[in-house]
N, C-alpha and C positions, 0 to 999 in steps of 0.2 A: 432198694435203699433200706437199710436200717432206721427203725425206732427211733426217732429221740424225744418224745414225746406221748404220753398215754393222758388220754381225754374222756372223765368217768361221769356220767350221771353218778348219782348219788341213792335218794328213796326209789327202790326195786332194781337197783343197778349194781354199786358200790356199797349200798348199806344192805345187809341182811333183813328178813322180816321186823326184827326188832328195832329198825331204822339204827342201827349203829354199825361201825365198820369192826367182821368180824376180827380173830388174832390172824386166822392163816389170810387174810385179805391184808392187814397191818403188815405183817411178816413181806410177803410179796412185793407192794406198794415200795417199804424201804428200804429193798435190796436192788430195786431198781432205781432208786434217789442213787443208793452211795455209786452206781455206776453211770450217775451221770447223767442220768436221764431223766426228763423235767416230767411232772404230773401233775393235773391239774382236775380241779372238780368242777364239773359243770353243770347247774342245778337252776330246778328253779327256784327254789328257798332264795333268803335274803342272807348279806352277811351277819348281820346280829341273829345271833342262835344258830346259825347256819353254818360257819365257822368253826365255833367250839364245837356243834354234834357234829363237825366231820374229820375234829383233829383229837378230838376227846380222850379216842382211844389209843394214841401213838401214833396214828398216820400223817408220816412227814410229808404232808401234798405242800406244791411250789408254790399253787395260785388257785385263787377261790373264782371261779364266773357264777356270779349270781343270777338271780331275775331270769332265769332263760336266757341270759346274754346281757341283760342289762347293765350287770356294773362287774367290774375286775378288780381282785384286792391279792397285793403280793404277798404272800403270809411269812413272805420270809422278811420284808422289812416290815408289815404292818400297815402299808400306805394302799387306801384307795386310790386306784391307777385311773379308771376311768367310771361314769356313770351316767346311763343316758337316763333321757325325761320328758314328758311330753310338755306339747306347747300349753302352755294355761286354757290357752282356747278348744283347744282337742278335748282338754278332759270334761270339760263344761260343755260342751256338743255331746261328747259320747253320755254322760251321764244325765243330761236332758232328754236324749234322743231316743235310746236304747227303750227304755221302758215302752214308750207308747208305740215305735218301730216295733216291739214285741206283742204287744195286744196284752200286756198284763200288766198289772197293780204292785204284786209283788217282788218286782224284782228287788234284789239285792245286792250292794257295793259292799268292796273292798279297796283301800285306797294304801300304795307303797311309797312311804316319807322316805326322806333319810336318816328319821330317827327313828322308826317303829310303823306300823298300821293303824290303820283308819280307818274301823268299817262302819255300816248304816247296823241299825239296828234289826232289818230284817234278813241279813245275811245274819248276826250274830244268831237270831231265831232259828236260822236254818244250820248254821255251823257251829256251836256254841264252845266247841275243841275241837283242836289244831289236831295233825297226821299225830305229832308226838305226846296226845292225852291231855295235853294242858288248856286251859279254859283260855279262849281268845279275848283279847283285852283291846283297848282302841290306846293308843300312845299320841301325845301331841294332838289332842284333838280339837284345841283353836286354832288348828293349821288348815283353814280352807282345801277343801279338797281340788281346790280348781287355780292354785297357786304353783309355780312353775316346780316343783319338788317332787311330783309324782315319777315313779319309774314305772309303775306296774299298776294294772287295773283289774281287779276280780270280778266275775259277775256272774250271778247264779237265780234262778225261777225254780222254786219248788214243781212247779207243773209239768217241767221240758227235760228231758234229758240232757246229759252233759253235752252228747254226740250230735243230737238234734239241735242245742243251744246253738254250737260251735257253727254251725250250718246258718244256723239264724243271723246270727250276731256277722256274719262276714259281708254280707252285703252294703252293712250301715256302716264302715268304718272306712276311714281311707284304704287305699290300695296296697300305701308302705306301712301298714301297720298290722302288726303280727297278731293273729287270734289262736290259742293253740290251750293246750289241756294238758295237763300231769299226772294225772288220774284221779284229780278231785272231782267231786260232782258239781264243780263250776270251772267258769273260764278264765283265761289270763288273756289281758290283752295291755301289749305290749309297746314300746315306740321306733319310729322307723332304726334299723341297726342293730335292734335289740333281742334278737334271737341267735341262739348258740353255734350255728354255724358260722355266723358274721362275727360273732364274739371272738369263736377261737381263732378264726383268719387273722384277726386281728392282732391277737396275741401273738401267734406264729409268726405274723410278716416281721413284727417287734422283736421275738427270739431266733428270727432268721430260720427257721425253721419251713420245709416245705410240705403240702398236705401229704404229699405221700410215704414222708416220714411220723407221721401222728398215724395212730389208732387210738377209734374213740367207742366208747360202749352204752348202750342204753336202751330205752323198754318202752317208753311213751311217745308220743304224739311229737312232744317238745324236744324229744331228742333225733328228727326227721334230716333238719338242717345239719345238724353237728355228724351226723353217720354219714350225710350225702358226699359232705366235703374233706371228710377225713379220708386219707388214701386205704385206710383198711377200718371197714366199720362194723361193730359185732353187735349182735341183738341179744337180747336174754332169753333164756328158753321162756318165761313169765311174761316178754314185751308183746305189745298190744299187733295184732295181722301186722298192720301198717309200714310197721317201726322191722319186723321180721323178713319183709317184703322189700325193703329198699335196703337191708345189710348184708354184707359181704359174705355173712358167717353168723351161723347161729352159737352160742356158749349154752351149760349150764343155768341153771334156776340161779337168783341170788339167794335164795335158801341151799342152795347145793355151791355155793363160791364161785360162779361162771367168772366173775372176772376174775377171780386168785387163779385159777386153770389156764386162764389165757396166760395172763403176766407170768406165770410160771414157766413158761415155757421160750422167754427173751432172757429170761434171768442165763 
């Protein structure tokens, strides 16, 4: 079957080192829009700021997946389409529980509204700037963190590693709930549905689309589900064993345009 469909991670996929999408990547992207063919970013970033640094530079993409799967926004009307959340009760377990399940003092939150983030004070100590330089800020922050608005949950111990965290942390969460990494030195934990290969199924059964019409691209952890379910799934020469190991086809570095080489060659 033919393409109709291309499904991009975004930082170390779609965005070059400078987290922005190069011109021969823009170029690529939409010449495959004006033939018709849907693309869509699939990140773990949020839509606010997420959005504009992925359309900044000219690139006409269809559909924003955020959160690792968690929320879908159609960029061509503007309308959040869909956004998952966990139960009030989950976040208030996991953020009670996590800490002392861990044997340490320090951990630290991150908390995803729908108007902005909401971190603790000791992730801010640990993270103090965002992948893109800017000072991380806490948004709506009389918004209880255990109020049904969360999509997303960060968590990070200066003492564990990301990889070891990831390990830790799976035991104590429910079974449908997603624990996964994007190459920060913390975690994301997510609600049941809420990762990118559920996401884009999703989207696809909605655009009639079947997976082995989609190819999807990406480098991290987070991008496992999205590659497994795509009928053709590319890793980046940069993505993590894992992510290299379960794709179809390996591309170029996003420093070297792996995915403008690929899309080059449907055009």
């Amino acid at each position: 079957m033919s393409i109709k469909l291309v499904a991009s991670d975004l930082d170390g996929t779609l965005f070059g080192p400078d987290h922005l999408v190069g011109e021969r990547t823009v170029t690529a992207v939409n010449a495959l829009v004006e033939q018709g063919i849907v693309v869509a970013a699939v990140t773990g970033r949020s839509w606010f700021g997420g959005v504009e640094r992925a359309t900044r530079t000219g690139a006409r993409l269809d559909w924003f997946i955020g959160s690792n799967g968690g929320h879908r926004s159609n960029l061509n009307t503007g309308e959040l389409e869909e956004r998952v959340t966990f139960a009030a009760e989950v976040v208030e377990r996991l953020r009670s529980e996590l800490g002392p399940a861990l044997g340490s003092d320090d951990v630290g939150f991150g908390y995803e509204h729908s108007d902005g983030f909401v971190w603790t004070d000791t992730f801010l100590q640990m993270f103090p700037t965002s992948v893109d330089g800017g000072m991380r800020e806490s948004y709506g922050a009389a918004a209880a963190p255990t109020d049904d608005d969360v999509g997303k949950i960060f968590v990070a111990d200066p003492s564990v590693t990301t990889f070891d965290l990831l390990h830790l942390i799976k035991p104590h969460v429910p079974n449908d709930v997603h624990v996964t990494t994007s190459g920060g030195n913390f975690i994301e934990i997510t609600p049941p549905g809420a990762d990118k290969g559920s996401a884009l199924a999703r989207l696809c059964n909605q655009l009639d689309i079947a997976a082995d019409e989609v190819i999807a691209f990406g480098d991290n952890h987070n991008d496992l589900t999205m590659l497994e379910w795509a009928g053709r799934g590319v890793a980046m020469a940069n993505a993590v064993p894992a992510t290299q190991a379960i794709a179809d086809e390996i591309t170029a570095s996003n420093a070297d345009f792996g995915v403008a080489a690929v899309l080059e060659t449907l055009l």
